[in-house]
DRENTORKE-500664 format. One record per atom (N, C-alpha, C, O, CB): x, y, z. Coordinates in steps of 0.1 Angstrom, whole numbers, plus 5000, padded with zeros to 4 digits. Glycine has a CB too. Layout:
XYZ...
//
This chain:
614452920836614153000847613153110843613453170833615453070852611953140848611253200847610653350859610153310870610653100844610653450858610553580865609153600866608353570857611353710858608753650879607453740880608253820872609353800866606753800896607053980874607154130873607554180887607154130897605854190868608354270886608954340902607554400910606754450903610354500900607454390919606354430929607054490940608054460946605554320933605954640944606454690956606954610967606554500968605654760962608154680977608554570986608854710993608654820989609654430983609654631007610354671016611354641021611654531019610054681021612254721029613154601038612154511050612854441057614654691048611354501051610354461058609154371048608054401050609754571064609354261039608854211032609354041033610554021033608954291020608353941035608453841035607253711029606153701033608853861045607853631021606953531023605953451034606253451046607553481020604953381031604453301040605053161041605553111031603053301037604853081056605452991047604752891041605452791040606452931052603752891037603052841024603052851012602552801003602152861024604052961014604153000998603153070991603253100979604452880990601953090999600753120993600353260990599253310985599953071000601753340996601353500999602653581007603253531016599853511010602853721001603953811002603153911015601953941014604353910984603953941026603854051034604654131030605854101029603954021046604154291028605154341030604854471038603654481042605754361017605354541041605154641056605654821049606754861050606954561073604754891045605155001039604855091048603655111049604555011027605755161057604955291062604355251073605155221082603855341053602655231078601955261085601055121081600455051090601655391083601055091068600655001062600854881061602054871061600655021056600254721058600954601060600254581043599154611042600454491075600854531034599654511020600654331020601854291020599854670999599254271018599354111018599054100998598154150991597654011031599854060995600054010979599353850981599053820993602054000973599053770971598553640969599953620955599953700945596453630965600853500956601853490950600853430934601553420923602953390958599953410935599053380924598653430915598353380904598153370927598853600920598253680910598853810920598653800932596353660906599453920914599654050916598754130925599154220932599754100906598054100924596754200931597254210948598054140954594954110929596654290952596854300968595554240978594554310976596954460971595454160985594254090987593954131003592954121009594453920985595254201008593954261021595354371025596554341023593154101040594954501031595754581037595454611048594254621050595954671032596254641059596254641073597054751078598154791074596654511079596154811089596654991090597054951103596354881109595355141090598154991108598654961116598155121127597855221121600054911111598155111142597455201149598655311151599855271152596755131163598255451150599055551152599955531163601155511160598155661155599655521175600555461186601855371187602555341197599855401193601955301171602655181169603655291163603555331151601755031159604355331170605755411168607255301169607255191175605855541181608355381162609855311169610155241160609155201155609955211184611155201153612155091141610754931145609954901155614855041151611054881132609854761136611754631140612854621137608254691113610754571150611654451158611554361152612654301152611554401172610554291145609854161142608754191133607654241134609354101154609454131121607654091113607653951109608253911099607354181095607253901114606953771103605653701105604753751112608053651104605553581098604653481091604453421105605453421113605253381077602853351111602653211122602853121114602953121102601253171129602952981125603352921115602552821104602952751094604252861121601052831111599852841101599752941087598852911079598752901109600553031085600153111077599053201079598753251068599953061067598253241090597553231092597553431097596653511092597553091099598553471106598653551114599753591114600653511115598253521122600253731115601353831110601653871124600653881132600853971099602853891129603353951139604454061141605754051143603653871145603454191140604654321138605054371149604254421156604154451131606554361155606754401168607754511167608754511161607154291177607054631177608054741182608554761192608754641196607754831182609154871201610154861210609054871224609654861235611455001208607654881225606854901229606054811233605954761245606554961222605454781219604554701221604754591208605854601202603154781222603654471205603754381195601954381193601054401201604654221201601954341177600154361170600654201166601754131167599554521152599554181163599554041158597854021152596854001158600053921172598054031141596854081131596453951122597353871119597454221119595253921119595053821106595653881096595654001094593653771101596153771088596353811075595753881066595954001062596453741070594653781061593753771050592253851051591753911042593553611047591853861064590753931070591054001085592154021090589653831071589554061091589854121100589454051111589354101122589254231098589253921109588753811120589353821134588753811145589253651114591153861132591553811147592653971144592754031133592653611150593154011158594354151160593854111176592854061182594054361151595554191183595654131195596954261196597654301187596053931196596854311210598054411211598954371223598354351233597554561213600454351225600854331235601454461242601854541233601654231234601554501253602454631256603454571264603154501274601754761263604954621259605654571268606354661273606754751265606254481266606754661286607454701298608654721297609454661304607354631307609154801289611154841290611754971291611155081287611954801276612954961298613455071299613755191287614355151277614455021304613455291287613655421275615055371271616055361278613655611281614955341256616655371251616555221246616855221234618055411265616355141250616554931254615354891246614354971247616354841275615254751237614354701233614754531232615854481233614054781220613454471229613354331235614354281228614754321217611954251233615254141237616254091225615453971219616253901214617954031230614553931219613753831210611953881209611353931218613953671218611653851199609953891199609753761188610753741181609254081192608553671187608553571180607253501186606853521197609953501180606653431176605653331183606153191188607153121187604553301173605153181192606053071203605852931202606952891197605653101219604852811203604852721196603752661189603652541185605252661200602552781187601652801180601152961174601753061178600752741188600252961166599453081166599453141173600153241173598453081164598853101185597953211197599253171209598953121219595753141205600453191207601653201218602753311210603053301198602553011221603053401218604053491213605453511228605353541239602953661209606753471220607053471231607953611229608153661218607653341236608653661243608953791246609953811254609853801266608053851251611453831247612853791259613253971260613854031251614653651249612854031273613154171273614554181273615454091272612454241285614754331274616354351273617554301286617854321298616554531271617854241277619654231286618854071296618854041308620354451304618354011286617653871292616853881305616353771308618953761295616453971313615853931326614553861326614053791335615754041333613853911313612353781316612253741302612253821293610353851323612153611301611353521294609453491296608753421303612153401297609153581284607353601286606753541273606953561261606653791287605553441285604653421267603453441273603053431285604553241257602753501259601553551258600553431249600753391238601653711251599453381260598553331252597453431246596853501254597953241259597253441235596553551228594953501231593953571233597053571211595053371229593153331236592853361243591853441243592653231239593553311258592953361271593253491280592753541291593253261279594253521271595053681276595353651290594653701299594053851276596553541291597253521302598353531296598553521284596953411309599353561305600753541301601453441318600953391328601553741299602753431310603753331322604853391320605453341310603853151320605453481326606953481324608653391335608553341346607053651324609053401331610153291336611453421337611753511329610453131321611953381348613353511348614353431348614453321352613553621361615553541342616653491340616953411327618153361326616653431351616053381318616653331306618453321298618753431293615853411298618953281298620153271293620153321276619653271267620653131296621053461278620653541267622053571266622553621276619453661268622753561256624353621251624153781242624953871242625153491237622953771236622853861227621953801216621753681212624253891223621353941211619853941210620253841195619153791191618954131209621253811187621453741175621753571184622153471178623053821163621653561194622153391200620653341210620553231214623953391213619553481212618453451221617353351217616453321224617653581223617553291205616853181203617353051202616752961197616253191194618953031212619252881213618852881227619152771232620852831210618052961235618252981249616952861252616952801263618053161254615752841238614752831242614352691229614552711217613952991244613952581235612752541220611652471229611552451241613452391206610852451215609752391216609652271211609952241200609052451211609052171221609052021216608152021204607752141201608451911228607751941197607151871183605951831189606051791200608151711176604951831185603151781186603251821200602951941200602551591185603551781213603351761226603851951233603651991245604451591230604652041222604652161228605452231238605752351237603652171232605752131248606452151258607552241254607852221242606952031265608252361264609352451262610152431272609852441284609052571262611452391267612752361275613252461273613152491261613652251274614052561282614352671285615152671295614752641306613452741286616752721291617752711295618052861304618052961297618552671284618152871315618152981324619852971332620552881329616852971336620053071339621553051346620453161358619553251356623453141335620953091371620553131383622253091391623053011390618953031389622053221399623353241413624653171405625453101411622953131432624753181395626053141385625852991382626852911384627653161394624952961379624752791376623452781367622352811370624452701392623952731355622852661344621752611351621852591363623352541336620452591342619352561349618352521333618052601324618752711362618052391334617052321323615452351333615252331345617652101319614452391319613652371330612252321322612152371311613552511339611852271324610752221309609352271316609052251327610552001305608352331306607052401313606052331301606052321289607152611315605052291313603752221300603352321286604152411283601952191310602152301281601352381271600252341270599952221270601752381259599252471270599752571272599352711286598952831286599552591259599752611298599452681306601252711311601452791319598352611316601952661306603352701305604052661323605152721328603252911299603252561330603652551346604952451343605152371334602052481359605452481353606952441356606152251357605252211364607952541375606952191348606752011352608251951360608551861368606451891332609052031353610551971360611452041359611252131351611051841355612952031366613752151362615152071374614952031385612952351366616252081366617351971370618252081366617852171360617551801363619552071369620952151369621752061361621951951364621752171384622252121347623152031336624452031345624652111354623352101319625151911343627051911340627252011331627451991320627851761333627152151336627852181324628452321327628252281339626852171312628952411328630152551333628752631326627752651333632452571322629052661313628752751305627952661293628552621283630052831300626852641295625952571285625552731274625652841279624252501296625252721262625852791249624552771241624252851232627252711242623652651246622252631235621352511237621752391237622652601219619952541239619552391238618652351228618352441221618952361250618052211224617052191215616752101214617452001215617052221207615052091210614351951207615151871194615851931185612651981203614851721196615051691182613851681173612751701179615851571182613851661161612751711153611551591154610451591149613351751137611951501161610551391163610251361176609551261179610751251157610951471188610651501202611051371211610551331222609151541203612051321205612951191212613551291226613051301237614551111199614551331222615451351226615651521228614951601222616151281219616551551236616951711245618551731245619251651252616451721264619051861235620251831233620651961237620252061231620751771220621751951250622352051256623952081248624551971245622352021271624252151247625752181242626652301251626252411252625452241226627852261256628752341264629352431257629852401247629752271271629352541260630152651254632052581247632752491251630352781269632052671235633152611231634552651239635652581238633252641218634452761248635752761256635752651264636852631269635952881265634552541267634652471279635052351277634952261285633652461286635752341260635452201258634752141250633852221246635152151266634751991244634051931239632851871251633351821261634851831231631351881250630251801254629251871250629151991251630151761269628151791245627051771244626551671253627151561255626951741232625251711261624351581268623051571261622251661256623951611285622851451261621351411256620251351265620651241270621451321245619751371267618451391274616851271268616151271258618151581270616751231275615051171271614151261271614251361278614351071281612951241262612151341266611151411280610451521282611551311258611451311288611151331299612151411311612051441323610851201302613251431302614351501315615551401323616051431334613351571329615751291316616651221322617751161313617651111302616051121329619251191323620351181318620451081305619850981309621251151329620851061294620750921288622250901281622850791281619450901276622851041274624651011278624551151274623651221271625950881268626551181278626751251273628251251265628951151268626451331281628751331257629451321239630851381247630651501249628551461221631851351252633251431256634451441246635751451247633951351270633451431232634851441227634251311209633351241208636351361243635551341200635151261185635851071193637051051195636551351163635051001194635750891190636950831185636950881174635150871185638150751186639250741177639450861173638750871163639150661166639850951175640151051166641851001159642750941164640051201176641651081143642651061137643951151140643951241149642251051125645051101132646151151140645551331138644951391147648051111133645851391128645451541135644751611137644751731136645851621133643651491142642751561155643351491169642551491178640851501154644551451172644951371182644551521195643651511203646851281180645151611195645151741206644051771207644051871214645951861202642651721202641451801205641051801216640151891218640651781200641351721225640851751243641551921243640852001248641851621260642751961238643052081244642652201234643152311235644552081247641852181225641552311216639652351220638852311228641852251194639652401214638252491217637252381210637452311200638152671208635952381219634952241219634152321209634652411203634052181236632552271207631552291203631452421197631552531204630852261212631152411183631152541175629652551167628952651166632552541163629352421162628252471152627352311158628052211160628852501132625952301161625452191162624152191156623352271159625552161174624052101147622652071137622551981136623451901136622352101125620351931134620051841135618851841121618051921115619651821149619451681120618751731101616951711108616551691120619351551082616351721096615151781097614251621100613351621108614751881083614751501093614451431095614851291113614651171115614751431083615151371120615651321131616251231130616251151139614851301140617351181115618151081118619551121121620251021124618151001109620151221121621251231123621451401131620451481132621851201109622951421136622751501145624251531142624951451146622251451157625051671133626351701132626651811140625851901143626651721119628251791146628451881156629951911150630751821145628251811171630152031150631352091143632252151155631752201165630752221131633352131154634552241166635352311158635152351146635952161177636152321165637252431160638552371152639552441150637852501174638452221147639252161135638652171126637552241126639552041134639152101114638552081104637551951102637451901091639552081097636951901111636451821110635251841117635151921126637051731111634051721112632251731112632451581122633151491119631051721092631551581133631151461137629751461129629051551124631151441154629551331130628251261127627651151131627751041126628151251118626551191144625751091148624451081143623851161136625551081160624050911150623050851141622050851157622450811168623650671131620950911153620250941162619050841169618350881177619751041157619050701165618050671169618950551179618550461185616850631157620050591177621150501194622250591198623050581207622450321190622150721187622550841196624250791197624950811207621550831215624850731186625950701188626850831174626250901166625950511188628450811177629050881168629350781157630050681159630150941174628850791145628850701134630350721124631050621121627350741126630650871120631050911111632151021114632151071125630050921105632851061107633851151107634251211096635251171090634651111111633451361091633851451079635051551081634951661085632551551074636351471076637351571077637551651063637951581054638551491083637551771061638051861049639051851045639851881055638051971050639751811033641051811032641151941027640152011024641651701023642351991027643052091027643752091005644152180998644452051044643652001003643452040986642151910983641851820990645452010974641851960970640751860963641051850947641551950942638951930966640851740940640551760929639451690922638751620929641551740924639151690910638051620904638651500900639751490896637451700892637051350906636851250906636051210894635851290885636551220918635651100895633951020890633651040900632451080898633550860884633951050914632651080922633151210934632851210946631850920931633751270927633951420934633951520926634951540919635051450940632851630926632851740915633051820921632351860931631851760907634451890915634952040918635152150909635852170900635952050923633852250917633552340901634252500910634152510923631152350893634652570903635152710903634852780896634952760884636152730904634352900906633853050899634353080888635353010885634153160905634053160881634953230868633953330866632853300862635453130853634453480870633953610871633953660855635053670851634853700881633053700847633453780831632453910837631453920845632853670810633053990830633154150829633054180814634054160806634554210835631654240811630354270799631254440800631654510810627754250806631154450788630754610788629654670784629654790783631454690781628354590779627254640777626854510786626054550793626854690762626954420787625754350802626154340812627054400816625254220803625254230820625954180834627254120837627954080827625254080839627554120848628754060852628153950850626953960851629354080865628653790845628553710845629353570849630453540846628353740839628453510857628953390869628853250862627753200860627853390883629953190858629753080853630953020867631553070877630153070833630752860860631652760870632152660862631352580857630752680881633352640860634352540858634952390865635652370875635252610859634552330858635352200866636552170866637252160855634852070863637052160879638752170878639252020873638551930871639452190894640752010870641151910865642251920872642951830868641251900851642651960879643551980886643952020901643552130902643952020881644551980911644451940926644752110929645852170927645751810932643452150936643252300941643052290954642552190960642152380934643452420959643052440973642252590975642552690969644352430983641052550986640352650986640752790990641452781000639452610993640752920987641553040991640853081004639653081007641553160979641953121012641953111028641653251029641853331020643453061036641153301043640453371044641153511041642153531047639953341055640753611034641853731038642153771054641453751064641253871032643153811053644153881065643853971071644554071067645153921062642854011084642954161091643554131099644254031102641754251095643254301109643554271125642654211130642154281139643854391134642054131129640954071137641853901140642753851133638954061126641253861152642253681155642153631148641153681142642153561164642753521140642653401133641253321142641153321154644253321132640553261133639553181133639553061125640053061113638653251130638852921131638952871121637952761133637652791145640652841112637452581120636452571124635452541115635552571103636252661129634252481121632852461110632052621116632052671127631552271116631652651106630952791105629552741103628752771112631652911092629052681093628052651092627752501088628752441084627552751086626652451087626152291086625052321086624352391094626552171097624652231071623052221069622552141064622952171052622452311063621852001063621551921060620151901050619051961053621651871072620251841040619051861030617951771032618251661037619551831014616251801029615351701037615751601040615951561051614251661032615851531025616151321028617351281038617651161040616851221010618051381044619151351053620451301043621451271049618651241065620351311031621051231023622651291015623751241011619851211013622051411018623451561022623551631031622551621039623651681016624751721035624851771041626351851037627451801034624451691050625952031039626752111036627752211046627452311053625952151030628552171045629452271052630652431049631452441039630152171057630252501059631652601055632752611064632452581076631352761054633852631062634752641073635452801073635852861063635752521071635652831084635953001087636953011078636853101069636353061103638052951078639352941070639052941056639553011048640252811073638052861056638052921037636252941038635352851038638952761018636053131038634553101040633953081026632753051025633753221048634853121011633753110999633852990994634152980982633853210987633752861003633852750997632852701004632552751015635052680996632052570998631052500997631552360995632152310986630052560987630952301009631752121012629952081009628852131011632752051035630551941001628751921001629151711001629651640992627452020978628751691012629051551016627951441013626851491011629251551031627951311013626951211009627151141022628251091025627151130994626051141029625851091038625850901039626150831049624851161041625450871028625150741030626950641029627450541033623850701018627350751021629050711015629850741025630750661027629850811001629550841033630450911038631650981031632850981035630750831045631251021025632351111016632251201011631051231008632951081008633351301007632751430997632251410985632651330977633751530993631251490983630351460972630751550957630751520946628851500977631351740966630951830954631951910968631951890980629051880947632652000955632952140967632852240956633352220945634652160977632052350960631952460953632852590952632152680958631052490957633952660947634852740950633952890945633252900935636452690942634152950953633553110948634453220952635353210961632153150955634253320945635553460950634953490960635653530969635953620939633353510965633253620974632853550987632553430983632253730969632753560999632453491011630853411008630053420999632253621025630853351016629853281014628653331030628953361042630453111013627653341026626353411033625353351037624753371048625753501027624953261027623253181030623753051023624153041011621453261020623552941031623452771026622452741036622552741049625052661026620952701023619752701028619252591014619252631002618952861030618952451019618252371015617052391008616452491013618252291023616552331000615052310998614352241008614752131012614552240985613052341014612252231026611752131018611452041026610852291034611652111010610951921005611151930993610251870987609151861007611951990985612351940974614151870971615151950971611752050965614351750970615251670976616751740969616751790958614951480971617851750977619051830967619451910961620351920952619451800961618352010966618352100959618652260967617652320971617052080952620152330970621152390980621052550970621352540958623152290980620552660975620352770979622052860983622652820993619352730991622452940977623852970982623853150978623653180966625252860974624053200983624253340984625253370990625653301000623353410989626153500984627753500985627553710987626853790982628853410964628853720998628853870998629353920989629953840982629253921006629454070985630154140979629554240968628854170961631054050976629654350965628854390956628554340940627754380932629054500956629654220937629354190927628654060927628753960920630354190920627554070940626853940941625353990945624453910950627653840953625154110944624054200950622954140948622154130957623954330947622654100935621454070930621353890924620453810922621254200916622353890924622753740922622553600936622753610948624553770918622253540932621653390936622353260931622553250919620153370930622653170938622953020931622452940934622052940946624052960930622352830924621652680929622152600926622152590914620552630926622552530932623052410930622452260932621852250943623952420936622352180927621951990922622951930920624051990918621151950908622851800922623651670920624051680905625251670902622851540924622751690895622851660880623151760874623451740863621851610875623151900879623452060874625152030869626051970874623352200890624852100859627052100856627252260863626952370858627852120829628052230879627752350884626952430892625752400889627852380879626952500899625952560907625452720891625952780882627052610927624352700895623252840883622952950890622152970899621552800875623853050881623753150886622753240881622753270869624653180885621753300891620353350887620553470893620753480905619153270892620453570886620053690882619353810882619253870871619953690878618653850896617253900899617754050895616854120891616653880916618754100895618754230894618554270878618554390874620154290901618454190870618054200857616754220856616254230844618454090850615754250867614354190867613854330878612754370881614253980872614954360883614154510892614454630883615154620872614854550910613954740888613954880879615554960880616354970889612754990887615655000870617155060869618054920872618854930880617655200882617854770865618954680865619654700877620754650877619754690852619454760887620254700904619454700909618254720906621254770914620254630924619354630939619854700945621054720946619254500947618454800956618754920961618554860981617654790985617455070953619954930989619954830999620254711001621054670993619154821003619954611011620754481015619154401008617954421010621354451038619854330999619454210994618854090999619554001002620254180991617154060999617653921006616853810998615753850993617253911025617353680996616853550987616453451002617153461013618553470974615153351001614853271002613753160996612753220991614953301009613653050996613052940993611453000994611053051004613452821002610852990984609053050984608652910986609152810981608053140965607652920996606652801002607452641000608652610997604952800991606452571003606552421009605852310997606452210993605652411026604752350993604952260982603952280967602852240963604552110989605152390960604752400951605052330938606152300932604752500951603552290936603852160918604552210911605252140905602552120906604552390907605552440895606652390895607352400886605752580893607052330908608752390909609152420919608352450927609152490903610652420924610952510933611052660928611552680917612152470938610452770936610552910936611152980944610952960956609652950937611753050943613053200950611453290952610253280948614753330931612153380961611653510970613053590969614053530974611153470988613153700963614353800961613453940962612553990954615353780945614053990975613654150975614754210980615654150985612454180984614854350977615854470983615054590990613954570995616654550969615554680991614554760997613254820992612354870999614954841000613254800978612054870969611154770966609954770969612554920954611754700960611054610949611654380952612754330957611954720929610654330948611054210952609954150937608854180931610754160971610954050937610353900925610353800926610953760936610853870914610053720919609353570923610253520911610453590901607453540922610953350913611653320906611153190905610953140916612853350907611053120892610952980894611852870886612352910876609652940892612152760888613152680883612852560876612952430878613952650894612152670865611452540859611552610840611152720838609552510868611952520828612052550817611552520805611852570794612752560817610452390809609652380804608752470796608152520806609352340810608252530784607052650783606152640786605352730789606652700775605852480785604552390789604152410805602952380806604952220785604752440816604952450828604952570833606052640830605852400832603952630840603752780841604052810857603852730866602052830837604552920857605152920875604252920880603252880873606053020883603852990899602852970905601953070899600853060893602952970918602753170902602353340897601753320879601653420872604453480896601453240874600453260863599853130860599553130849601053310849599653020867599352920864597452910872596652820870600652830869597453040880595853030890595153170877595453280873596053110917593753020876593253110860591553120875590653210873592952950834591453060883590153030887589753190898590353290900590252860896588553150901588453330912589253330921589953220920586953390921589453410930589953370944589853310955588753350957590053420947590253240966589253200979588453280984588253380978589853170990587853230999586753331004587253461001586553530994586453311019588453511008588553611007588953720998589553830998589053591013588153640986588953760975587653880975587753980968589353680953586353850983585853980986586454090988586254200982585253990993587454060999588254151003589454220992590054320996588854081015589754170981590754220972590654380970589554440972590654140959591754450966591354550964592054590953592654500947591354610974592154740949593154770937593854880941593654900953592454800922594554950936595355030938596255090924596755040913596054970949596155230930597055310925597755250918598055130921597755380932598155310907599655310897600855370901601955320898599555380884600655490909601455620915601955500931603055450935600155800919600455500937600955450953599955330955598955320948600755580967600455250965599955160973598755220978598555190990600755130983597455300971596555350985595655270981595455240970596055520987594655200995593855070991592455210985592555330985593354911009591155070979590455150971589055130985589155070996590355090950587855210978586655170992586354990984586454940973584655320993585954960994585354810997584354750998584554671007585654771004583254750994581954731000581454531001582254450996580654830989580554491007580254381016580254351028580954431035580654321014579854261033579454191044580754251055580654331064579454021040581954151051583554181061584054301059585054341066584854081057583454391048583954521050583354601060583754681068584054591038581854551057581154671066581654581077582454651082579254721066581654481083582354461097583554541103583754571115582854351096584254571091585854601100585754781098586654841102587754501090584754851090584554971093583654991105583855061115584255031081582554931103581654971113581355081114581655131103581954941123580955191121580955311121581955461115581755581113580955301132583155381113583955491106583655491089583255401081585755451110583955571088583855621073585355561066585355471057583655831071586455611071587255591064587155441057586355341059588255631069588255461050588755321040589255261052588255201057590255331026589955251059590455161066590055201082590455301086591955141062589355131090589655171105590855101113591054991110588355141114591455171122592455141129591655071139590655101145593355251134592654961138592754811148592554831159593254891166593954751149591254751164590654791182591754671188592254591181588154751187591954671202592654571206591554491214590654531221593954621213591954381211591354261219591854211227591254121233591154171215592854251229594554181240595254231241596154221234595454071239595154351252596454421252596354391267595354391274596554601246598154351270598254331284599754401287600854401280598154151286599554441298600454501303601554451318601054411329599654611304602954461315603554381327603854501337604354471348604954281323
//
């Protein structure tokens, strides 16, 4: 395993997803890192007026274009140069802010779900038109993005609304966003909708008080079946018509399969290209170690001069996972989460009843593959985007603050990695967060770990001969490394800049940086 050096961050700091470059949001300021080399390769001043807690920062999905949204308004700035910025102003009540801000199924689309759901708005940033849609079906501003997707190449947005107490599918072209069709589901309380990932198919799901159903849909909007329930169910799933339906529903990345979790212990699994129920992942309730079932458990040691240290044990004996602690809050129980790895070839589950355990299934076997036992809850199970089996797991608790695991097929155990060894004063200051750096880097797979200060780059590779990303670029920079700049030791302050794209984006002002003219500011 190999570490950057810690670099300024924020709680407002994120990868691209190219992997090619760190946003991070300081102040007033936006400073773009290149994961290549330390340096800061362009900073962006954000306009005095851009007041209020930030709503939204992230990456297009070009890499291309940053989207910082406040209670107000939304900027949407180039990255790397001063080529493109665009301002939205939005329309809300004092006190209330949007429950979704996000781009929508390109660059130049930003969509906009105001408070307490009443409009669904997208902004084309080319033609500075907008289309908004009322009534969006919104539960709350953490569920406002099952309300809505976007089809695959072709763009189209199916967008799930409730009108005079009755669901409503409604599909609008791209990107003039006009109504093409719009039909009323079977369904009470519809809960989420979504494309599948090769734009076959449209998958509605009923709230779980209502029951088991899912309907599936052609891409054109017509009935093709719908799911009332698991097939044969075994004896103790026999009572599932009367327990609570539809809890967790995922579709692997590769559009072959499609898992739907309730409120047992058990995973359906369909096979997507006849849309039938193939399979059935039930959890048993104890496990032990096979030849082809590995069961590893935590084991916590306590340094008095180092880290806490996370190793994992393979059991030899028939364990059961430890059940959830006891509040006043209801018993819960259930698939909590499901995530499926590229090749479709795993797939990972938690269940509320025991959340620090990790089910990790072989799809082609149909059977358990690995279960992971940990002391502290479990938080993030996040695949590698294209590198095959390779499971991402972050666990709560403060003795997990700075800590990371990974787990593989051929690993003895999931590896426990260590970022707080690698920021200043050996902790992490604030909420923690780890994800997967870019899509396809040759070093290796690479971590993204920041806290509120400071963030590092991790790679998983031990070779010496094999240099991570962050030291392996010996050549100049792209076009844009005119634009690079240097900075302080003390602070982030950018340095003056001279050339061609600088004198563009000053133009008349003297200062180092001029504040952002708008090119699109539209008002509802």
């Amino acid at each position: 395993m190999k570490f950057s050096r810690s670099l300024k961050s924020s709680s407002h700091s994120v990868p691209s997803p190219d992997g090619q470059h760190i946003a991070t949001l300081l102040s007033s300021l936006v400073h773009i890192r290149a994961v290549r080399s330390p340096e800061v390769v362009n900073v962006i001043k954000l306009p005095q007026d851009f007041a209020g807690p930030i709503l939204g920062f992230q990456w297009s999905p070009s890499s291309r274009l940053l989207l910082i949204a406040g209670p107000e308004q939304v900027r949407v700035v180039s990255a790397l140069d001063s080529s493109f910025h665009a301002a939205i102003r939005t329309a809300s009540v004092p006190g209330t802010k949007p429950a979704y801000v996000g781009f929508g199924a390109s660059d130049a689309e930003v969509c906009v779900i105001s408070s307490y759901g009443l409009k669904f708005s997208l902004f084309d940033l080319t033609s500075s038109r907008s289309a908004e849609i009322n009534t969006p079906k919104v539960f709350s501003p953490s569920s406002a993005s099952r309300c809505f997707s976007f089809r695959p190449q072709t763009r189209h947005l199916a967008l799930l609304s409730r009108i005079s107490g009755k669901d409503l599918i409604s599909i609008h072209s791209y990107p003039t966003r006009e109504l093409q069709r719009s039909w009323a589901p079977d369904t009470i309380d519809a809960q989420g909708i979504t494309w599948s990932p090769d734009g076959r198919w449209l998958v509605v799901w009923e709230s779980a008080a209502q029951g088991h159903k899912v309907i599936f849909y052609t891409s054109d909007g017509h009935l093709f079946k719908t799911w009332s329930g698991p097939a044969n169910p075994s004896l103790e799933d026999r009572d599932y018509a009367i327990g609570a339906g539809v809890k967790a529903l995922q579709l692997s990345a590769d559009a072959r399969f499609l898992a739907v979790g309730d409120c047992s212990r058990s995973v359906c699994i369909f096979n997507m290209a006849s849309v039938t129920e193939t399979m059935r992942l039930r959890h048993p309730k104890s496990v032990a170690s096979t030849e082809t079932l590995q069961v590893w458990q935590e084991q916590i040691g306590v340094s008095q001069t180092g880290p806490i240290m996370h190793t994992f044990l393979r059991t030899t004996q028939v364990i059961s996972p430890a059940p959830r602690l006891q509040d006043n809050s209801e018993p819960v129980s259930g698939c909590a989460a499901i995530s499926f790895d590229p090749t479709s070839a795993l797939v990972a589950t938690r269940l509320e009843d025991s959340p620090g355990t990790v089910w990790i299934w072989d799809l082609e076997a149909a059977e358990l593959r690995a279960v992971l036992l940990f002391h502290g809850n479990i938080s993030i199970l996040s695949w590698h985007p294209h590198v095959a089996e390779t499971l991402l797991i972050r666990c709560e608790g403060e003795q997990y603050n700075g800590i990371v695991f990974v787990w593989d097929p051929l690993s003895e155990g999931p590896r426990s990695v260590d970022f707080s060894q690698h920021l200043p004063g050996l902790k992490t200051s604030g909420k923690p967060r780890a994800s997967w750096l870019g899509s396809g880097m040759a070093n290796g797979p690479s971590l993204f770990f920041s806290d509120a200060q400071h963030y590092v780059l991790g790679c998983l590779i031990e070779l010496d001969e094999v240099a991570p990303p962050w030291a392996s670029h010996h050549s100049p920079e792209p076009s844009y490394a005119a634009e690079t700049r240097e900075e302080s030791p003390l602070e982030l302050v950018p340095a003056e800049q001279d050339g061609p794209d600088r004198a563009r984006a000053v133009e008349d002002n003297d200062d180092d940086y001029s504040e952002l003219e708008d090119t699109f500011v539209h008002k509802r």
